[in-house]
C-alpha positions as CSV (number, residue, x, y, z in Angstrom):
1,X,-17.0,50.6,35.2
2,X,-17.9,47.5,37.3
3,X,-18.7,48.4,40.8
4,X,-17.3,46.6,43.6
5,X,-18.1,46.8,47.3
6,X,-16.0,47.8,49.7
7,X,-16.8,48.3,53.3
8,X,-16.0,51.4,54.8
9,X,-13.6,51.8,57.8
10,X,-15.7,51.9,60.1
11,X,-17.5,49.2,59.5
12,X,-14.1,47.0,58.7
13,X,-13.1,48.1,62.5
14,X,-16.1,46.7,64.2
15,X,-16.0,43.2,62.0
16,X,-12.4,43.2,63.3
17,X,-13.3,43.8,66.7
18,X,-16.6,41.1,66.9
19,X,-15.0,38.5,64.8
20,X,-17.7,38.9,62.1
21,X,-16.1,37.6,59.6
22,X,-14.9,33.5,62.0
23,X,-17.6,34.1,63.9
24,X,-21.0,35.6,63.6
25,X,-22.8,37.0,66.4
26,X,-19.8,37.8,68.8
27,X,-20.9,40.7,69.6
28,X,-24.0,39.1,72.0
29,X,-21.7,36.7,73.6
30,X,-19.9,40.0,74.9
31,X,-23.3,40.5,77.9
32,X,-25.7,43.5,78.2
33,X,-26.6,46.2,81.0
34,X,-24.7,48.5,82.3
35,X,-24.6,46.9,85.9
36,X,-23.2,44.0,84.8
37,X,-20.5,45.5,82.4
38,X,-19.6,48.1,84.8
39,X,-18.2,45.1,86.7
40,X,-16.1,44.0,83.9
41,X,-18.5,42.0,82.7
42,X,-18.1,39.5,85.5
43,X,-21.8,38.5,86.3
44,X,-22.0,34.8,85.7
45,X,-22.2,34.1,89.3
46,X,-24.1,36.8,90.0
47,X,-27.4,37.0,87.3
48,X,-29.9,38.6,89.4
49,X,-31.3,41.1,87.2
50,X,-32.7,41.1,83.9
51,X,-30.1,40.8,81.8
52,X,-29.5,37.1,83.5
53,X,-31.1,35.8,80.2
54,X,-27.6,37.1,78.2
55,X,-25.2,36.3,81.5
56,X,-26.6,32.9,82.6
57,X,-30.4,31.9,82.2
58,X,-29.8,29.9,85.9
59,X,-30.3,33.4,87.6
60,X,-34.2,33.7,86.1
61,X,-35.1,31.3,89.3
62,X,-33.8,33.4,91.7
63,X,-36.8,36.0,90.6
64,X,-39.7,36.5,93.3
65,X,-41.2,39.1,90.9
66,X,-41.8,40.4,87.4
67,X,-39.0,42.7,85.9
68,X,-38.6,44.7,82.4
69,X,-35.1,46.4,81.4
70,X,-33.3,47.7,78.5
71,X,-29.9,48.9,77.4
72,X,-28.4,51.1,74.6
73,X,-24.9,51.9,73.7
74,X,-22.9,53.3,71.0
75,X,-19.9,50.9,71.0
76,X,-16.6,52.4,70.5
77,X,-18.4,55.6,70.3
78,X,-18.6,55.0,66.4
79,X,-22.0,55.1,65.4
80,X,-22.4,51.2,66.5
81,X,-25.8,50.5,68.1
82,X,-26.2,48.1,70.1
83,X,-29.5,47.3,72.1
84,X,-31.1,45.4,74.5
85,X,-34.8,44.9,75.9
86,X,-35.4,41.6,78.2
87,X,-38.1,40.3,80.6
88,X,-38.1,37.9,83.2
89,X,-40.8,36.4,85.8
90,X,-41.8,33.5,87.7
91,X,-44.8,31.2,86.9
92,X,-45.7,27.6,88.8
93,X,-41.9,27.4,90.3
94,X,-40.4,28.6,86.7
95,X,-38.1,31.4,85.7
96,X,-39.0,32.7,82.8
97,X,-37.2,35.2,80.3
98,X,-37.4,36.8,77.2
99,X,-35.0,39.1,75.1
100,X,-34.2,40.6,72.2
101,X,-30.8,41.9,71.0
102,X,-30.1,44.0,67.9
103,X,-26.4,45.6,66.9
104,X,-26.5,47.6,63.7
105,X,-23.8,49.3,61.9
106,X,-23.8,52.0,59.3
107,X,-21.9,51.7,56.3
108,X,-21.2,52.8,52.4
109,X,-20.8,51.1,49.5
110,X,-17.8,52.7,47.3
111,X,-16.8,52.1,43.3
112,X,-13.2,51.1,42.5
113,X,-12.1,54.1,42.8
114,X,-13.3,55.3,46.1
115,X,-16.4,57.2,45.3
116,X,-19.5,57.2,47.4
117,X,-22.5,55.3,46.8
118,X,-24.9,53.6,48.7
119,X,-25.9,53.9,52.4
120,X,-26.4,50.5,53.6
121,X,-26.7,49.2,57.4
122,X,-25.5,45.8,58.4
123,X,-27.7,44.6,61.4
124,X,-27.4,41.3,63.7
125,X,-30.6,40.8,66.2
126,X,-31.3,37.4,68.2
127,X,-34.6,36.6,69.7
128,X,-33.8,34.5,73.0
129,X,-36.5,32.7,75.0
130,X,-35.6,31.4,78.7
131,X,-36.8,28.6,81.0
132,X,-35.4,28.2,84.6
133,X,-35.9,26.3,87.7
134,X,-34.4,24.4,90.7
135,X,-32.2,21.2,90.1
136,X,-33.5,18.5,92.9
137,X,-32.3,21.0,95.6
138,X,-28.5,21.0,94.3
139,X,-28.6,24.1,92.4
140,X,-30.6,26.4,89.6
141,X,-30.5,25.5,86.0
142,X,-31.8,27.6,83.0
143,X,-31.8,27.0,79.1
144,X,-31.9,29.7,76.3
145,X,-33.3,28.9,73.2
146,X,-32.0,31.9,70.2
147,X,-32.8,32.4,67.0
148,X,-30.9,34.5,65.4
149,X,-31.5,37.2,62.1
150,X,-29.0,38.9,60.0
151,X,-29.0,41.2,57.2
152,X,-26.6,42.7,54.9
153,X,-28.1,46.1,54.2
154,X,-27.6,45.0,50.6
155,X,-30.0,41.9,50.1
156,X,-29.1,38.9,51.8
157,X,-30.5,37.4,55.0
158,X,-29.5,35.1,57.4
159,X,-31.0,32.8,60.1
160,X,-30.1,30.0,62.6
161,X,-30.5,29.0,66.0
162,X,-28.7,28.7,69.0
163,X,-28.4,27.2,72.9
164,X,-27.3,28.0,75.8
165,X,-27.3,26.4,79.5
166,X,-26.3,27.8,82.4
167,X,-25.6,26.5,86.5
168,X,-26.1,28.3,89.6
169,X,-24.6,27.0,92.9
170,X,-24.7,28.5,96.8
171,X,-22.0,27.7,98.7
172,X,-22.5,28.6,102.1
173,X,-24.7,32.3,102.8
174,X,-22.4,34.2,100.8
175,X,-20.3,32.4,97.7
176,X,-22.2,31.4,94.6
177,X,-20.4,29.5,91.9
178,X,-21.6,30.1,87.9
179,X,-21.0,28.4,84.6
180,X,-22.6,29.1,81.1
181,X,-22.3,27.3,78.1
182,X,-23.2,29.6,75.1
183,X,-23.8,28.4,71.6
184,X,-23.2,24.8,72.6
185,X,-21.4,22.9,70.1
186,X,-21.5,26.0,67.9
187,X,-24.5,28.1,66.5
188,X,-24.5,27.7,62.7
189,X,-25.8,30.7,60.8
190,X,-26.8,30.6,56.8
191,X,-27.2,33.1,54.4
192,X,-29.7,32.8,51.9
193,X,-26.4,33.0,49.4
194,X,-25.2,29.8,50.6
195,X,-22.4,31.6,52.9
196,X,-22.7,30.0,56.2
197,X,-20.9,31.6,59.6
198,X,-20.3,29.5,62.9
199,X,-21.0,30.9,66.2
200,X,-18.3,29.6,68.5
201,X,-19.2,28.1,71.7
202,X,-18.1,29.7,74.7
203,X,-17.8,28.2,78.4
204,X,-17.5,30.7,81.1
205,X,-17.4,30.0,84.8
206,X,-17.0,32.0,88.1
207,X,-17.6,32.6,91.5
208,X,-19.3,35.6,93.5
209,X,-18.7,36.6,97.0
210,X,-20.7,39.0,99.0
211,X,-19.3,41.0,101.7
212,X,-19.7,43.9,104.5
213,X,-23.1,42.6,105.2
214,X,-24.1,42.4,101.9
215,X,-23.2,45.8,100.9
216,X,-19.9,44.3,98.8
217,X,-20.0,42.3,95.6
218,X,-16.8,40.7,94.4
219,X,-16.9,38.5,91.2
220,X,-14.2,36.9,88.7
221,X,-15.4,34.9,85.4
222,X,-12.8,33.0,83.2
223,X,-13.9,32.1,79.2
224,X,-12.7,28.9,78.4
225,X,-13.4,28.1,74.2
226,X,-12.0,25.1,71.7
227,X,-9.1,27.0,71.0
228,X,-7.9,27.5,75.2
229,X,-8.6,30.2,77.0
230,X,-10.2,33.1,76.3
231,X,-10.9,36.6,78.9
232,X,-10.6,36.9,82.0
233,X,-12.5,39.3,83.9
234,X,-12.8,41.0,87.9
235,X,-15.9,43.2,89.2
236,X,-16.5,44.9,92.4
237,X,-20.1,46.5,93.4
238,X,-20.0,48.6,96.5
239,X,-23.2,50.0,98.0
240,X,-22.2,53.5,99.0
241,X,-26.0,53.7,100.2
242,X,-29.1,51.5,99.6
243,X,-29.8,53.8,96.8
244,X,-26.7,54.2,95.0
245,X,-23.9,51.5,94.4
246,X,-20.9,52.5,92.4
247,X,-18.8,49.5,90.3
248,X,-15.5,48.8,88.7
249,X,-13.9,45.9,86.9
250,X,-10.7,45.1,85.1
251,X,-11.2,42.5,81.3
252,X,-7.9,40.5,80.9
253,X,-7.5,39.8,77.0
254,X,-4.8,38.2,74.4
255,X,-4.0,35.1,76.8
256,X,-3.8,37.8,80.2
257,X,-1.5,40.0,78.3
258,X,-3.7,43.8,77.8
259,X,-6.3,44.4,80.1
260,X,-9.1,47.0,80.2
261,X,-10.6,49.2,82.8
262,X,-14.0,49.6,83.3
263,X,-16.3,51.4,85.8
264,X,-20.2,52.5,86.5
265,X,-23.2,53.5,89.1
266,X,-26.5,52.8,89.2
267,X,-29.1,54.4,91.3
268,X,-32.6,52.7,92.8
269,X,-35.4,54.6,93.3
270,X,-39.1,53.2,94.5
271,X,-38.5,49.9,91.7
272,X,-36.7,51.6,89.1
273,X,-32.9,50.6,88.4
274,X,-30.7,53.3,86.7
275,X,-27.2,52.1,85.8
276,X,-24.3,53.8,83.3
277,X,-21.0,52.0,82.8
278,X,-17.8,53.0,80.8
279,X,-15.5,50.8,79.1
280,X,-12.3,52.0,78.3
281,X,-10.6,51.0,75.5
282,X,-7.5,53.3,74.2
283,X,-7.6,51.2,70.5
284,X,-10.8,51.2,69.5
285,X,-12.7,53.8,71.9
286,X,-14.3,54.3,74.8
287,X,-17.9,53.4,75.2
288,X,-20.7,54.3,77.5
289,X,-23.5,52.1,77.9
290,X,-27.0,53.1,79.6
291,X,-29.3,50.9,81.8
292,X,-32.7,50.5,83.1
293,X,-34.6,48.0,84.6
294,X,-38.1,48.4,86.6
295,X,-39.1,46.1,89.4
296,X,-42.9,45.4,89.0
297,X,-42.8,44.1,92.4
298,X,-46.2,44.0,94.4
299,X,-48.1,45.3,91.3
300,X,-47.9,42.2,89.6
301,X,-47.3,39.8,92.6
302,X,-45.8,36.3,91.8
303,X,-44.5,33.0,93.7
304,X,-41.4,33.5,96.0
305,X,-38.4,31.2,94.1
306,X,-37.8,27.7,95.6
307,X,-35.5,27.8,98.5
């Protein structure tokens, strides 16, 4: 009997849930760490640790030392791996970044009549290199250069690259306003069977307000795409103690009309960062995402950013 591939649920929920299918790559335009997505996701204002390369490359200048971090996470809680490892310094006045992100599912290939075959794992990775610095006093600036990788788990590859740029402004001692473009003009990926997928721009822009002596962090992004605009999102950091900051956020979906909860912590210890956030989602599953990011600081010394 001819065989025929069908994807398994599983793997049909997630495509549904990143916009595979319209729109390659979703999935990294989504942000890593769990500091940042314990806020909502509501960081592009804010950008100050290492996973500024994903939120807005603009925050790389704000480094005054070397830092290394990395994230994992099971999204939805169904066997969806998603991972993240990024490093960022400062060299002759430059930010400078680099990350990799990989998502991977697990699926099965199935004959017309439903039984099992073969194993297979569809996996989506993007290799991003970052370059930031001060614009003439006004703001910060950064660019992200991506090349993205795909591949099938059953024989075909893809490739293409992407760009992002990204704007940080202070306003006064404690506002910051962000904006990142990502994918600009759309990020066009081709498989070697001629298929070709179209990562969608998206422009986000927001505003960050530190209070209580800098021991409060209030943020607020808005996604703005081709089609209108897309999610909203609110984050609140609170440092209960210089050591330990707990966070909460709220995402505002399908034109502000369902909304998700999210909260997290993170702890800092002599360098290291340890953060873990939950996103709850009462469709698709909740997911918890781990964090850590290490602060080379005076071991490897480097230039203090441009004021």
């Amino acid at each position: 009997m001819k065989r025929v591939i069908v994807v398994s649920l599983t793997l049909l929920m997630v495509i549904s849930a990143i916009a595979v299918a319209d729109g390659a790559f979703r999935a990294f335009q989504g942000g890593t760490g769990a500091r940042a997505l314990g806020m909502g996701g509501a960081f592009v204002a804010v950008a100050d640790d290492a996973t500024a390369i994903q939120w807005n490359p603009a925050g790389l200048a704000l480094f005054g030392d070397t830092r290394l971090g990395g994230m994992s996470t099971d999204r939805f809680g169904v066997g969806v791996t998603h991972q993240y490892i990024g490093a960022v310094t400062t060299l002759a006045g430059f930010g400078l970044g680099f990350g990799w992100e990989r998502l991977s599912i697990d699926s099965m290939v199935v004959d017309a009549v439903g039984a099992p075959g073969q194993v297979f794992t569809w996996s989506e990775s993007v290799l991003i290199g970052t370059i930031a610095s001060d614009l003439l006093g006004f703001g910060l600036v950064g660019v992200n250069i991506k090349y993205y990788t795909a591949d099938s788990g059953l024989g075909s590859t893809a490739t293409g690259f992407g760009f992002d740029l990204g704007l940080l402004i202070s306003v006064g001692e404690t506002v910051t306003i962000g904006v990142n473009a990502t994918d600009i003009a759309g990020t066009t990926i081709t498989w070697d069977t001629g298929v070709v997928n179209t990562v969608d721009a998206v422009y986000t822009a927001g505003a960050a307000m530190t209070l209580l002596e800098g021991t409060m962090l209030m943020a607020g992004d808005i996604d703005f795409t081709d089609a209108g605009l897309g999610d909203a999102r609110i984050g609140l950091e609170f440092q209960v103690i210089p050591e330990l900051a707990i966070r909460g956020g709220v995402v505002l979906t399908d034109e502000f009309q369902e909304f998700q909860f999210t909260v997290g912590a993170g702890i800092a210890i002599a360098g290291l960062y340890v953060d873990a956030a939950y996103l709850l989602d009462e469709v698709l599953g909740n997911t918890l995402i781990l964090s850590a990011e290490f602060s080379f600081g005076e071991l490897f010394p480097v230039e203090e950013p441009a004021e």
